[in-house]
Every structure is written in C-alpha cells, then in structure tokens.
C-alpha positions as CSV (number, residue, x, y, z in Angstrom):
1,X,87.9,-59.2,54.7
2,X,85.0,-59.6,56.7
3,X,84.1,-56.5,56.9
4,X,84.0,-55.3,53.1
5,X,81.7,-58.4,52.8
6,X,79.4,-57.5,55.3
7,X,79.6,-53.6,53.3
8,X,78.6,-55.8,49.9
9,X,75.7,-57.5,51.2
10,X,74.7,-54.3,52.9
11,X,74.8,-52.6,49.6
12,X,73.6,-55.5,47.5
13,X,70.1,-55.3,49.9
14,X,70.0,-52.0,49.8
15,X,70.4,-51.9,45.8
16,X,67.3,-54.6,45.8
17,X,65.0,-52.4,48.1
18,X,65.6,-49.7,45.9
19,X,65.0,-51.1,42.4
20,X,61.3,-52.0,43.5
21,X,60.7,-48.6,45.1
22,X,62.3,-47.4,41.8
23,X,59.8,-49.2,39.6
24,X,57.0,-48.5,41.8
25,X,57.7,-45.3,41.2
26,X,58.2,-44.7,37.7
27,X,55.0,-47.2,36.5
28,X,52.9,-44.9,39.2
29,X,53.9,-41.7,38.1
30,X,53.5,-43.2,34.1
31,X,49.8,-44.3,35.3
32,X,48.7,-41.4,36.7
33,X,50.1,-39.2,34.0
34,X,47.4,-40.1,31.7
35,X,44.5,-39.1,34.4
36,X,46.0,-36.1,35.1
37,X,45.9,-35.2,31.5
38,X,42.3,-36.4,31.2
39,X,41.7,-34.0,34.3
40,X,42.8,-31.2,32.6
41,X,40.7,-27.8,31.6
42,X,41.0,-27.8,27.8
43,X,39.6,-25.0,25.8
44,X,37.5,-26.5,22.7
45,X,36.0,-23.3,21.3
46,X,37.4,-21.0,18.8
47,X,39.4,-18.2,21.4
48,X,40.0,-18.3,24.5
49,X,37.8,-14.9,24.9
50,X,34.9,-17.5,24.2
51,X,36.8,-19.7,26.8
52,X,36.4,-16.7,29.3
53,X,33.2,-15.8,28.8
54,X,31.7,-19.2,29.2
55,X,33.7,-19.7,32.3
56,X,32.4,-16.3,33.6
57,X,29.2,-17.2,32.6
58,X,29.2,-20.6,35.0
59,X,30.6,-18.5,38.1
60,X,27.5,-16.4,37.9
61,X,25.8,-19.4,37.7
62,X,27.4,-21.0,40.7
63,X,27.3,-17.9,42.5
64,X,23.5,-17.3,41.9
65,X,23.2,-20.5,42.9
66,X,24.5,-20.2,46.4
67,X,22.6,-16.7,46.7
68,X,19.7,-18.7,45.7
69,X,20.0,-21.2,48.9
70,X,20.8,-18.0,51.2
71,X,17.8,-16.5,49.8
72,X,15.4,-19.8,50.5
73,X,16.9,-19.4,54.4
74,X,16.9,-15.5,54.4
75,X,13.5,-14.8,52.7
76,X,15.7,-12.6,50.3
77,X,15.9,-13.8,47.0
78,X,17.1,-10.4,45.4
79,X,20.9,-11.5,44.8
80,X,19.8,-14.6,43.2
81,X,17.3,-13.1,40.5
82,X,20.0,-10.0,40.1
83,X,22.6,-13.1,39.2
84,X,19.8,-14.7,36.9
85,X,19.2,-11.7,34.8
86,X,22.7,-10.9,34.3
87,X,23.3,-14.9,33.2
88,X,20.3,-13.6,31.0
89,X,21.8,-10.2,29.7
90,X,24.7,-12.2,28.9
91,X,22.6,-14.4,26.5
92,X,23.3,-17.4,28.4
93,X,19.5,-18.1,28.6
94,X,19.7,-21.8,29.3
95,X,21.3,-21.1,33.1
96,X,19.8,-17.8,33.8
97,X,16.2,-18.9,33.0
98,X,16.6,-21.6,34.8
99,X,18.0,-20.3,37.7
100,X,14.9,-17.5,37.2
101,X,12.7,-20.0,37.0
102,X,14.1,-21.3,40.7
103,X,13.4,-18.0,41.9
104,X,10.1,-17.4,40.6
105,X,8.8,-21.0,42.2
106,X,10.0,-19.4,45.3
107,X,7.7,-17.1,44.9
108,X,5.1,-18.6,44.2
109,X,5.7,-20.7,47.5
110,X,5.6,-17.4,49.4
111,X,9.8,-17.4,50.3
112,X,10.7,-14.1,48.8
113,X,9.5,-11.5,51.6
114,X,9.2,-8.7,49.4
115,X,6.0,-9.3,47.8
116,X,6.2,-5.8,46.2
117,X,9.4,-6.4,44.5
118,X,8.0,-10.3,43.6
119,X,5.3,-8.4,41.9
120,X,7.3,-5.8,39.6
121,X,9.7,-8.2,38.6
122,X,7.2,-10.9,37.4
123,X,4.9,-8.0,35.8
124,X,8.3,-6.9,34.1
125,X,8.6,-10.1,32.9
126,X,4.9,-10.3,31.6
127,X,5.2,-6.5,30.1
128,X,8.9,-7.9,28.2
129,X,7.1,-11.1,26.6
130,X,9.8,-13.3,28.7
131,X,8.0,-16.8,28.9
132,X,9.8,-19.9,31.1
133,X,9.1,-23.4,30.1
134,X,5.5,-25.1,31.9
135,X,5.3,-22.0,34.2
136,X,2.2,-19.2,33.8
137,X,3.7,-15.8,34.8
138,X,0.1,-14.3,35.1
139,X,-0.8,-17.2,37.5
140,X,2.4,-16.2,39.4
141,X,1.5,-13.0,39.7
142,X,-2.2,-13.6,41.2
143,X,-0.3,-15.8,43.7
144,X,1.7,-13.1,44.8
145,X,-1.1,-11.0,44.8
146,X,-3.2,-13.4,46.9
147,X,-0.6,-13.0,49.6
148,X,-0.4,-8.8,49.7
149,X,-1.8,-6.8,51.9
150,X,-4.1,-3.9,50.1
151,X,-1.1,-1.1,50.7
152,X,1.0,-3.9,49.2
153,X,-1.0,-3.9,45.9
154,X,-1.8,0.1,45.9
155,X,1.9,0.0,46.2
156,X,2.4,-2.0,42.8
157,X,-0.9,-0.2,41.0
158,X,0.9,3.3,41.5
C-alpha cells in the first residue's frame, strides 16, 4: 500500500511541475505570436511585381552602399557610382542620387583615384542637366581638375 502511495504523490508532483511549465508555455508562445506577426514583411502596394522591384531596388542600394565604404578604403569608387546610376535608371532617384551624391563628395575630397573617370562622369552629369540638392557640379569639376596632372586633363579635353 505503501508503495502505490509513494507512486501517487510522485505523480501528483510531477502533474504540479508540469501544469506551470504548461502555462508558461502556452501564455509565451500566445505573447510572442503577436510580435512575430508585427515582424512580419507585408506587401502594401498594388502587386507583388511592385513588391519586387522595390525590394530590388533597396539591395542595390545596400549593396552600393557597401561598395561605397570599399571604395572610401580602396580609392575605387567605380562599383559604387555603377550601383547609383542603375538605382537611378530604375527611377528610384531618391537612393541613387543620394548614394551619387556620396560619391561625388568623395570626389571632391580627392578619394576616387581615377581623376580622369571623376572628370567624365561629373561632366556627363553637367552635359545631361542632372542637378543634386546644395551641391555645384561645375565647382566639382574644377576640384577635380585642380588635382590633375596636365596629361590628366589633355586626357579629358580629347
């Protein structure tokens, strides 16, 4: 009799430690439902081919963004203005002018190496009537020039 006693009480503890493990359980999974929801990726445009583009349009972004930082360590800004005028070409003007406009500053602080391929983009720029919020292209461009050597700028005159 003793023994199917002790088995009770073991079962009766055992029943107790589970019904708070139970509830513990089942009120944080119920919580966290909720956040996970409001975590969630939900598509508020019309299609999801809008969807796709947009989120295309941000991984240019982030990736012109990284080859922007390589470019500021490298002296090579090329992949980051090629990702800024595609962001542009896409029409997504307000990253890819604004990641342009990184680039160009760069310039202008003498990062970019190429001081010949500095000076045909920004004179493209000029020649295409593409303006950037408070910056002067044509003072860009006489900064750049400042810095080339006189093959440089027979270079960009041919």
């Amino acid at each position: 009799m003793s023994a199917s006693l002790g088995a009770q009480r073991a079962r009766a503890l055992q029943a107790l430690w589970q019904l708070p493990a139970a509830l513990f359980l089942a009120l944080g999974l119920s919580a966290a439902m909720p956040v996970m929801a409001e975590d969630a990726f939900v598509c508020m445009d019309e299609s999801q081919e809008k969807c796709d583009y947009e989120n295309r349009n941000m991984e240019l972004f982030i990736k012109g963004r990284d080859a922007f930082d390589q470019g500021r360590d490298s002296g090579d800004l090329s992949e980051a203005r090629a990702y800024a005028a595609e962001l542009m070409a896409r029409n997504d003007m307000r990253h890819g002018k604004g990641l342009m406009k990184y680039v160009y500053l760069q310039f202008a602080q003498g990062t970019h190496r190429n001081l010949v391929e500095a000076h045909r983009w920004v004179a493209a720029d000029i020649a295409a009537g593409v303006t950037y919020p408070r910056m002067d292209l044509e003072r860009l461009l006489r900064q750049i020039e400042a810095r080339m050597t006189p093959d440089q700028l027979q270079e960009v005159r041919k």
